[in-house]
C-alpha positions in Angstrom: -17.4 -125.8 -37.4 -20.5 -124.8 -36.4 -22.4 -122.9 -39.6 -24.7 -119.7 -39.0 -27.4 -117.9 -40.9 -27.4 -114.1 -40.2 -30.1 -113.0 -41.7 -30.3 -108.7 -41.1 -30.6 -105.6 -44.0 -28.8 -103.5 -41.1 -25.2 -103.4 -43.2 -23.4 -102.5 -39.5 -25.1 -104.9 -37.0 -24.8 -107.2 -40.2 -21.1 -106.6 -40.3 -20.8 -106.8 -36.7 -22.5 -110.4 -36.5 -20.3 -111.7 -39.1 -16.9 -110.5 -38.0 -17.5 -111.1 -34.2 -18.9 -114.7 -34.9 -16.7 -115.4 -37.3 -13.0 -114.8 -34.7 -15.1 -117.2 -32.3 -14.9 -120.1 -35.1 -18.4 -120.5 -37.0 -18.5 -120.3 -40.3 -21.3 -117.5 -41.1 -22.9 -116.7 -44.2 -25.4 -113.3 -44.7 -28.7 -112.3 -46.9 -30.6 -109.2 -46.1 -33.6 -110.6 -47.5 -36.5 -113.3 -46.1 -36.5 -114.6 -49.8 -32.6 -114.6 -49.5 -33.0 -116.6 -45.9 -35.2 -118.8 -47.9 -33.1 -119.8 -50.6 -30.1 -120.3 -48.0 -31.8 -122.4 -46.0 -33.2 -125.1 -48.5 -29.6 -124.9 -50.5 -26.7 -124.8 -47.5 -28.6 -126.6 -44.3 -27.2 -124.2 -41.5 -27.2 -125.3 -38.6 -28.7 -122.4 -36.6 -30.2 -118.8 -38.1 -30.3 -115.5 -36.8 -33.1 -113.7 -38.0 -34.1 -110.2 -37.9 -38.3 -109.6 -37.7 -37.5 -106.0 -39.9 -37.1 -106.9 -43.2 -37.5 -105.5 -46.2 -39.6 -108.1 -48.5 -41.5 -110.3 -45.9 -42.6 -110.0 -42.4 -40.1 -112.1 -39.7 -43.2 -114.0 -38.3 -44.4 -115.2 -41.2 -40.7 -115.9 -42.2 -40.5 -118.0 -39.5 -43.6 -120.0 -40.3 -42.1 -120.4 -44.0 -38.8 -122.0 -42.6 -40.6 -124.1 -40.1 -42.2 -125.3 -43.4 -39.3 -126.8 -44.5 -36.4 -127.3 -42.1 -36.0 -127.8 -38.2 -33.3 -125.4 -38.2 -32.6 -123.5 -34.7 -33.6 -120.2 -35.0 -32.9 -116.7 -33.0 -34.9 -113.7 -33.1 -33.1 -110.6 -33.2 -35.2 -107.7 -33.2 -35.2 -104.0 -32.2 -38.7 -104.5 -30.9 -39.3 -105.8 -27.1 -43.0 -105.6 -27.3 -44.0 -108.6 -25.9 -47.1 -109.8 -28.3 -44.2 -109.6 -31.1 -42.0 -112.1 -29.9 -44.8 -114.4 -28.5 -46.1 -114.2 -32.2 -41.9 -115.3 -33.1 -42.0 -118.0 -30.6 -45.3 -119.4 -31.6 -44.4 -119.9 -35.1 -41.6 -121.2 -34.4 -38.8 -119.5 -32.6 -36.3 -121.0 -30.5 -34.5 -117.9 -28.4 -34.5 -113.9 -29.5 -31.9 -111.2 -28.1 -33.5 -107.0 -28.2 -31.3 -104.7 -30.1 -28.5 -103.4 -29.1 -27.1 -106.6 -27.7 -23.2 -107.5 -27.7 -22.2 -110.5 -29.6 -21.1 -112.6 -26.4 -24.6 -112.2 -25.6 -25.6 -113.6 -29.2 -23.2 -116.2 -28.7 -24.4 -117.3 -25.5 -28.1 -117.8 -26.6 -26.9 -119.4 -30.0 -24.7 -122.0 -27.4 -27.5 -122.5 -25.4 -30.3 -123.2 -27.8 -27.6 -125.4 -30.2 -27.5 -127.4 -26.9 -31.3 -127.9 -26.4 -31.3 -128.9 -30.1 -28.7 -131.8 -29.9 -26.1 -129.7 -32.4 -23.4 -128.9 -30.2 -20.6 -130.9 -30.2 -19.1 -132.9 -32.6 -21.0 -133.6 -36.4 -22.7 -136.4 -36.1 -21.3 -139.7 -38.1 -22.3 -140.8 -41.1 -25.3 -143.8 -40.8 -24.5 -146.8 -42.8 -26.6 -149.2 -44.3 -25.4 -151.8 -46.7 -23.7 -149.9 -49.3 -25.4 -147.0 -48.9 -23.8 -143.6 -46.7 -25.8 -140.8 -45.6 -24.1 -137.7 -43.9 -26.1 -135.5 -42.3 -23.5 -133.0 -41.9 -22.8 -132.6 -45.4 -25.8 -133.8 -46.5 -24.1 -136.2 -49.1 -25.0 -140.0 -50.0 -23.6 -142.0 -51.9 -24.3 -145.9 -53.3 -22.0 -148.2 -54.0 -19.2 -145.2 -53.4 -20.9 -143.5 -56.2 -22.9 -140.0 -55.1 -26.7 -140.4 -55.3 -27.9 -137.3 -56.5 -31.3 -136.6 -54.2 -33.5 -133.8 -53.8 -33.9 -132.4 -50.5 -37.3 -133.9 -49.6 -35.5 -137.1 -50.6 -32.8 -136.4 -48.3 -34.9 -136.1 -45.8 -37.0 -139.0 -46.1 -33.9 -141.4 -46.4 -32.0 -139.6 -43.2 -35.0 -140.2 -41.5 -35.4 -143.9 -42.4 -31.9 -144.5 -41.4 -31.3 -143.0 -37.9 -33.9 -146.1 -37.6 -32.7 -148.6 -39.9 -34.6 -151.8 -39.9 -37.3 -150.0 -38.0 -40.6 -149.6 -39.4 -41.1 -146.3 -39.7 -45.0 -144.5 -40.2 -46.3 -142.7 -42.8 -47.3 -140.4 -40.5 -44.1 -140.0 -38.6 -42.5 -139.3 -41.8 -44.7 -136.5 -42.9 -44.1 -135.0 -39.7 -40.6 -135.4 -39.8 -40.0 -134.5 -43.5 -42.9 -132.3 -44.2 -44.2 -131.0 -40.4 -47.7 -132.7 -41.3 -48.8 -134.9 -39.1 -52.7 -135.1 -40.3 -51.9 -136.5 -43.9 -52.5 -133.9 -46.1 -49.3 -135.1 -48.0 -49.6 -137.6 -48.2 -49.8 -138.0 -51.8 -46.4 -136.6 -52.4 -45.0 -138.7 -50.0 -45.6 -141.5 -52.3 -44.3 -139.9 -55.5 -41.3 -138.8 -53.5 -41.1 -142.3 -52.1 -41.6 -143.5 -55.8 -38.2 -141.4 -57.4 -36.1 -142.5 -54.4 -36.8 -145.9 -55.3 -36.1 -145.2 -58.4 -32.6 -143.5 -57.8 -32.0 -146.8 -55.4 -32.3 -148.1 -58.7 -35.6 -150.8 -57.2 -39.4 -150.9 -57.5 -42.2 -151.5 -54.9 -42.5 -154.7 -56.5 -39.2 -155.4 -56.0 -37.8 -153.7 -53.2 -33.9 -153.7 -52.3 -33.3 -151.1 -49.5 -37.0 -149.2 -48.9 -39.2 -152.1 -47.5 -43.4 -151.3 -47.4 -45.2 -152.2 -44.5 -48.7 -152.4 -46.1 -50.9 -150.2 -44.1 -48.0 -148.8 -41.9 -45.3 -147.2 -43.2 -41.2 -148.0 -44.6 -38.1 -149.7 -43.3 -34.8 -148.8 -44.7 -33.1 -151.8 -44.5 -29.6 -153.9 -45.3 -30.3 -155.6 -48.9 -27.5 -158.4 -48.5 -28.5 -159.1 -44.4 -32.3 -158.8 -45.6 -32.0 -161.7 -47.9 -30.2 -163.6 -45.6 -32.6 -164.2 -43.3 -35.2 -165.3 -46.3 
């Protein structure tokens, strides 16, 4: 079941939204605040986010640029204003689609079908990557160790999902930072390592002695099989 942000401070197009999407099977959640979009965001992982430009605590552009920040999330504009340097403004930041007020919500649902699409999230969740005894699922955003859960912050999330859609790949620093943190350019560099640094920890290894994140002096990490690692020493 696909999940949807609406994001809107209009009660009835609000309403509307959630009770039309809703009878056509997504689960959909509601805030009427960018801070609100925020929190939802970072906490529940939607998988696509329809956002109103109007709201009351922080401008939708700059919203945008905020969420972009932190999560590759699909996102809709929906808006009441066609003026054109508006939603070039939405789509530079970040934007995926946007429908002008009023719309219908087959018309909502079409766009949202046809960006989820584009983005690779239609369809079926994706399964759970595997490597040695350690399960990441995207869709739920769970791992766990040994069948035990591995309590991990987001950013940490993120850095190990990453590692293991390439297992035993060596993957960049750079590449990381612009997967985890959109920053391509190095600028964090820094907390790359010290998030690095309490994943390792959680792994329960050190750099010194690594069991699943492998460093590639120079280069970057691989996420690797412990047992099938030492095998071929």
């Amino acid at each position: 079941m696909t999940s949807v942000l609406v994001v809107e401070d209009d009660a009835a197009i609000r309403s509307a939204l959630q009770r039309g999407l809703s009878e056509r099977g997504l689960a959909v959640a509601c805030t009427t605040t960018g801070l609100g979009a925020l929190e939802a965001v970072v906490r529940d992982a939607p998988e696509l986010v329809l956002l109103d430009l109007g709201l009351p605590d922080i401008d939708g552009v700059v919203l945008i640029s905020m969420i972009r920040a932190t999560s590759g999330v699909p996102i809709i504009v929906i808006t009441a204003n066609d003026d054109g340097r508006t939603l070039v403004r939405a789509l530079d930041a970040g934007a995926d689609d946007y429908v002008v007020k009023p719309f219908g919500t087959d018309q909502v649902a079409a766009r949202m079908r046809a960006v989820l699409r584009r983005s690779g999230r239609e369809g079926e969740a994706p399964e759970p990557l595997r490597v040695g005894q350690l399960v990441i699922d995207e869709r739920t955003r769970l791992v766990t160790l040994r069948g035990e859960p591995l309590p991990l912050s987001r950013k940490e999330f993120e850095i190990l999902l990453t590692l293991a859609a390439r297992a035993g790949e060596v993957v960049t620093r750079r590449e990381l930072l612009a997967s985890v943190w959109r920053d391509a350019y190095g600028s964090s560099e820094r907390t790359l390592d010290v998030h690095v640094s309490w994943l390792r920890r959680k792994l329960g290894e050190t750099a010194a002695e690594p069991r699943y994140l492998v460093s590639v002096r120079g280069v970057g990490l691989r996420l690797v099989d412990p047992s099938a690692e030492s095998a071929t020493r």
